[in-house]
Biopython code that builds the backbone (N, CA, C, O; Angstrom):
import numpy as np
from Bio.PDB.StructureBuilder import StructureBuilder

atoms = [
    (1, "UNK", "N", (61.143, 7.558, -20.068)),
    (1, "UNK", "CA", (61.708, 6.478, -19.286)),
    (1, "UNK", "C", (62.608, 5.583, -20.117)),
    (1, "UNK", "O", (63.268, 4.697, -19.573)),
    (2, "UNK", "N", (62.651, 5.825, -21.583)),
    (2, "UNK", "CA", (63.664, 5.020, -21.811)),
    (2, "UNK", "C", (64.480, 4.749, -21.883)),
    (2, "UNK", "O", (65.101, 5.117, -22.880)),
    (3, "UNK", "N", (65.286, 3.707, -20.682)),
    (3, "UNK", "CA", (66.688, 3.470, -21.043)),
    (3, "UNK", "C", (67.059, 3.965, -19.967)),
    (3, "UNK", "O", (67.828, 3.278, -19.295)),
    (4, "UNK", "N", (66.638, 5.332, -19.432)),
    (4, "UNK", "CA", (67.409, 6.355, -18.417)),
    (4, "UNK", "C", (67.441, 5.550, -16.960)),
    (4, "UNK", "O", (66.863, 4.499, -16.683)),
    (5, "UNK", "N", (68.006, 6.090, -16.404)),
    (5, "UNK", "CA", (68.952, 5.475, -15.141)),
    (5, "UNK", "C", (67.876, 6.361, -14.485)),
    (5, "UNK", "O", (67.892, 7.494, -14.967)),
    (6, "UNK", "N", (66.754, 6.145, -13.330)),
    (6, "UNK", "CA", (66.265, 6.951, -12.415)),
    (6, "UNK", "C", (66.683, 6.778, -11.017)),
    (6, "UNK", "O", (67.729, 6.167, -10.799)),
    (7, "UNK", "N", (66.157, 7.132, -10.286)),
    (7, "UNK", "CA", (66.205, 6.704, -9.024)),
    (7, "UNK", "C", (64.613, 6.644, -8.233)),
    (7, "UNK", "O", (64.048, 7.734, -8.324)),
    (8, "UNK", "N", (63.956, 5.787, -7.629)),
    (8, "UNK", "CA", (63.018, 5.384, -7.099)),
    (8, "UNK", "C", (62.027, 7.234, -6.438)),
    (8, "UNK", "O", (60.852, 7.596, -6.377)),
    (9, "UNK", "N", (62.981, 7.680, -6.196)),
    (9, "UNK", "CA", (62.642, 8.935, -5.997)),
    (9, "UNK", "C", (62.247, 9.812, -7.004)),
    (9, "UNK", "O", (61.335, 10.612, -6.796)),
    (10, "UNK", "N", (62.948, 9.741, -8.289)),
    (10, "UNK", "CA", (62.888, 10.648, -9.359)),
    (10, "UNK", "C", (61.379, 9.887, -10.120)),
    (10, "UNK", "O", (60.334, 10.396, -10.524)),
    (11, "UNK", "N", (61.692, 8.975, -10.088)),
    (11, "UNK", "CA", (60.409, 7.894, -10.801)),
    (11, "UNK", "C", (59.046, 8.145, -9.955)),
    (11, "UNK", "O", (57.998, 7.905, -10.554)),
    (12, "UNK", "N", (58.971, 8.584, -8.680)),
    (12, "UNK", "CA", (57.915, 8.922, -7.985)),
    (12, "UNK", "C", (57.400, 10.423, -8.308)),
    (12, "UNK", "O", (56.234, 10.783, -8.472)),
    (13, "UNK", "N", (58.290, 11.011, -8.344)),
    (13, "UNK", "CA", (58.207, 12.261, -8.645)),
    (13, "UNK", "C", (57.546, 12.590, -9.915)),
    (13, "UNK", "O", (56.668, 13.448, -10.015)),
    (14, "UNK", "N", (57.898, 12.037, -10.664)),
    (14, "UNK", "CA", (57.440, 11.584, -12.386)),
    (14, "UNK", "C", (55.696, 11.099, -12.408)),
    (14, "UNK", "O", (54.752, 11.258, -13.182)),
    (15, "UNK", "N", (55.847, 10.655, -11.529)),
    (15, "UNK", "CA", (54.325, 9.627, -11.281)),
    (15, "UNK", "C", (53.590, 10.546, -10.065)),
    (15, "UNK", "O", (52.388, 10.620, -10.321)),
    (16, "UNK", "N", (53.712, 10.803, -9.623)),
    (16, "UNK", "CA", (53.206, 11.785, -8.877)),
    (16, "UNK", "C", (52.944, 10.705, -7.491)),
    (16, "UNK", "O", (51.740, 10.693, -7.236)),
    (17, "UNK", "N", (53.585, 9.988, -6.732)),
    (17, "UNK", "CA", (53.909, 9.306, -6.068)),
    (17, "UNK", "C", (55.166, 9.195, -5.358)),
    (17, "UNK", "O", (56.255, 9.476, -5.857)),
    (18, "UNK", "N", (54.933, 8.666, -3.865)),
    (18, "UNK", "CA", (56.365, 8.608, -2.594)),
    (18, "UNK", "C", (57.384, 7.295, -3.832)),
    (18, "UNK", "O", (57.156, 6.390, -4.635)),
    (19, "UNK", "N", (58.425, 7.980, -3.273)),
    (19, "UNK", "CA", (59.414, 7.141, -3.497)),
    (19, "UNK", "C", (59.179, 5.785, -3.590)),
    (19, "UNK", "O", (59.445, 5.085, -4.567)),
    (20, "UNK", "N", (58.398, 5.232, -1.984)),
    (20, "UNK", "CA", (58.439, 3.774, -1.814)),
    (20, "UNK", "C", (57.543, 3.225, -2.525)),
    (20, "UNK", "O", (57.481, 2.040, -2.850)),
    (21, "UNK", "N", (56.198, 4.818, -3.011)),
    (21, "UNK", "CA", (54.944, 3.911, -4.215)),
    (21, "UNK", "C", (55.820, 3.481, -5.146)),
    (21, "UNK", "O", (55.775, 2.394, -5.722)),
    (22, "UNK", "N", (56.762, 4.492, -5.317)),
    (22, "UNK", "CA", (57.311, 3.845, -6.919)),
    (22, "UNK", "C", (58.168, 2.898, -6.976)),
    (22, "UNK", "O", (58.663, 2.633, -8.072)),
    (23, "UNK", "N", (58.477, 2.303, -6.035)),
    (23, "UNK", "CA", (59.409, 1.390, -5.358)),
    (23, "UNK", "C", (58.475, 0.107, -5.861)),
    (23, "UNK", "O", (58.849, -0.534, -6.843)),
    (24, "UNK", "N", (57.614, -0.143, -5.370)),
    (24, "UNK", "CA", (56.399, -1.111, -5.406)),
    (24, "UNK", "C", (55.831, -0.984, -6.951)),
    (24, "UNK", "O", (55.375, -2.023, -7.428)),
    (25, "UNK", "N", (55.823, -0.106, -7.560)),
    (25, "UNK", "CA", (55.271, -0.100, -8.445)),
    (25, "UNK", "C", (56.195, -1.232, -9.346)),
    (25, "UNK", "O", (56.051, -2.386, -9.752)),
    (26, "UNK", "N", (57.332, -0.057, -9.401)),
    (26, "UNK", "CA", (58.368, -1.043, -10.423)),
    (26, "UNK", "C", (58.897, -2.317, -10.204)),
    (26, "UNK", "O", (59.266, -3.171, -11.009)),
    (27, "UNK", "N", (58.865, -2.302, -8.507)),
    (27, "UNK", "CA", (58.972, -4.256, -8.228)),
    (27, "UNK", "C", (57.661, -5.026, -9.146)),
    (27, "UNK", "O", (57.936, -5.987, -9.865)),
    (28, "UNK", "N", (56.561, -4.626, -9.066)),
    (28, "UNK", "CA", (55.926, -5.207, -9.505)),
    (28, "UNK", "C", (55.603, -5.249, -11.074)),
    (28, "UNK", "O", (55.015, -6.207, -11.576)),
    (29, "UNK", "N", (55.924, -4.419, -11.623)),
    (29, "UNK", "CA", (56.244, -4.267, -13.197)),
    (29, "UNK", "C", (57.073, -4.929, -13.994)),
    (29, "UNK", "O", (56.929, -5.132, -15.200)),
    (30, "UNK", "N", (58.132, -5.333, -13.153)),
    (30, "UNK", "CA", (59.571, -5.919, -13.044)),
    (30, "UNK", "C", (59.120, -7.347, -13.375)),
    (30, "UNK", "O", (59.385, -7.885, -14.450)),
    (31, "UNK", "N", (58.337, -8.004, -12.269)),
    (31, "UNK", "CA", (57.929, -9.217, -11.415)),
    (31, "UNK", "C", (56.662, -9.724, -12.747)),
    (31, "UNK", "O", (56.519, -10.943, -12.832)),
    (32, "UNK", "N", (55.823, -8.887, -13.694)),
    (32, "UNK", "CA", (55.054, -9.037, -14.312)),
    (32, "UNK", "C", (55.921, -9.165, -15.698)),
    (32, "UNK", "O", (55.512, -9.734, -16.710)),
    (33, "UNK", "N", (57.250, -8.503, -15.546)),
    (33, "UNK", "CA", (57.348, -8.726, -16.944)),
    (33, "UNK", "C", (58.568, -10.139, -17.142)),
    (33, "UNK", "O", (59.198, -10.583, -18.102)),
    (34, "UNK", "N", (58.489, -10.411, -16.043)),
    (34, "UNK", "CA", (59.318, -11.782, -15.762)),
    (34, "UNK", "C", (59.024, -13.210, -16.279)),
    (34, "UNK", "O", (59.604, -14.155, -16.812)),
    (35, "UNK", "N", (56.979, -12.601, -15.521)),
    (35, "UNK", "CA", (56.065, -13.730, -15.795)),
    (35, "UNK", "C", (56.195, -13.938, -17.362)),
    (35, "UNK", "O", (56.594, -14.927, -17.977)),
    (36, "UNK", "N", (55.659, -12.494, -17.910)),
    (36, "UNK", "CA", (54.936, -12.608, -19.124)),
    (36, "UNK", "C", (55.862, -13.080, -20.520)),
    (36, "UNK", "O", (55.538, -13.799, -21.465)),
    (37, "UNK", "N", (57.440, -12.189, -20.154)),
    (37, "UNK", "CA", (58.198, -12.612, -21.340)),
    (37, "UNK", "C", (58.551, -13.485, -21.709)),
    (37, "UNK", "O", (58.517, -13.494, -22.940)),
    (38, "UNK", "N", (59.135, -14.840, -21.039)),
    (38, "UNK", "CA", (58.371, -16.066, -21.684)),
    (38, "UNK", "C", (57.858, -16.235, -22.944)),
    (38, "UNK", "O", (58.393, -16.530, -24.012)),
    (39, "UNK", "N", (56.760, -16.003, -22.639)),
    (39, "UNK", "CA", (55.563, -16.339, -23.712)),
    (39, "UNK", "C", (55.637, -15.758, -25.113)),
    (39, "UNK", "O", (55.350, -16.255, -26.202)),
    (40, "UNK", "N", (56.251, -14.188, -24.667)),
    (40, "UNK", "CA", (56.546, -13.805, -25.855)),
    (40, "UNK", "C", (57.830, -14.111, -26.635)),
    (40, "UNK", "O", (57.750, -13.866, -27.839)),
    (41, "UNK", "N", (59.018, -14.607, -26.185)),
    (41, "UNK", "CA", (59.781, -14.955, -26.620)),
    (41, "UNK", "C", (59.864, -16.451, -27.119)),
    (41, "UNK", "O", (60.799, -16.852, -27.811)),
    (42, "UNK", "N", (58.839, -17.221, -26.723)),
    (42, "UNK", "CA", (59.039, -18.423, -27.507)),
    (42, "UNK", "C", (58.884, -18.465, -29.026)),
    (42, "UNK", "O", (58.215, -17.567, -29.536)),
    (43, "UNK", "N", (59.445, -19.440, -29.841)),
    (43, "UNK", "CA", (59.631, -19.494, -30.783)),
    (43, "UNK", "C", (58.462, -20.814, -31.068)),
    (43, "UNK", "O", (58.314, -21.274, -32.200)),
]
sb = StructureBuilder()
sb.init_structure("model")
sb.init_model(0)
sb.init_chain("A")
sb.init_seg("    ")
for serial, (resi, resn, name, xyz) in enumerate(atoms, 1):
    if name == "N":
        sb.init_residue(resn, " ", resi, " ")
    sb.init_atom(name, np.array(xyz, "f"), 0.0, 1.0, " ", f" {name:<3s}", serial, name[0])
structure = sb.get_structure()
């Protein structure tokens, strides 16, 4: 996964999951790493 350009479909496929699981998945991966980086980037 790194870097590469997927498509919600190909990423399901990968995961052994529908398109729209992986849809949800990565919104929410996305949405977690929004929260979290922050924290790690403070100085």
């Amino acid at each position: 996964f790194g870097g590469e350009k997927k498509s919600f479909r190909e990423v399901g496929e990968d995961l052994g999951v529908t398109a729209e699981a992986a849809r949800r998945l990565v919104s929410r991966a996305v949405e977690s790493l929004q929260e979290d980086a922050p924290d790690y980037l403070t100085v």
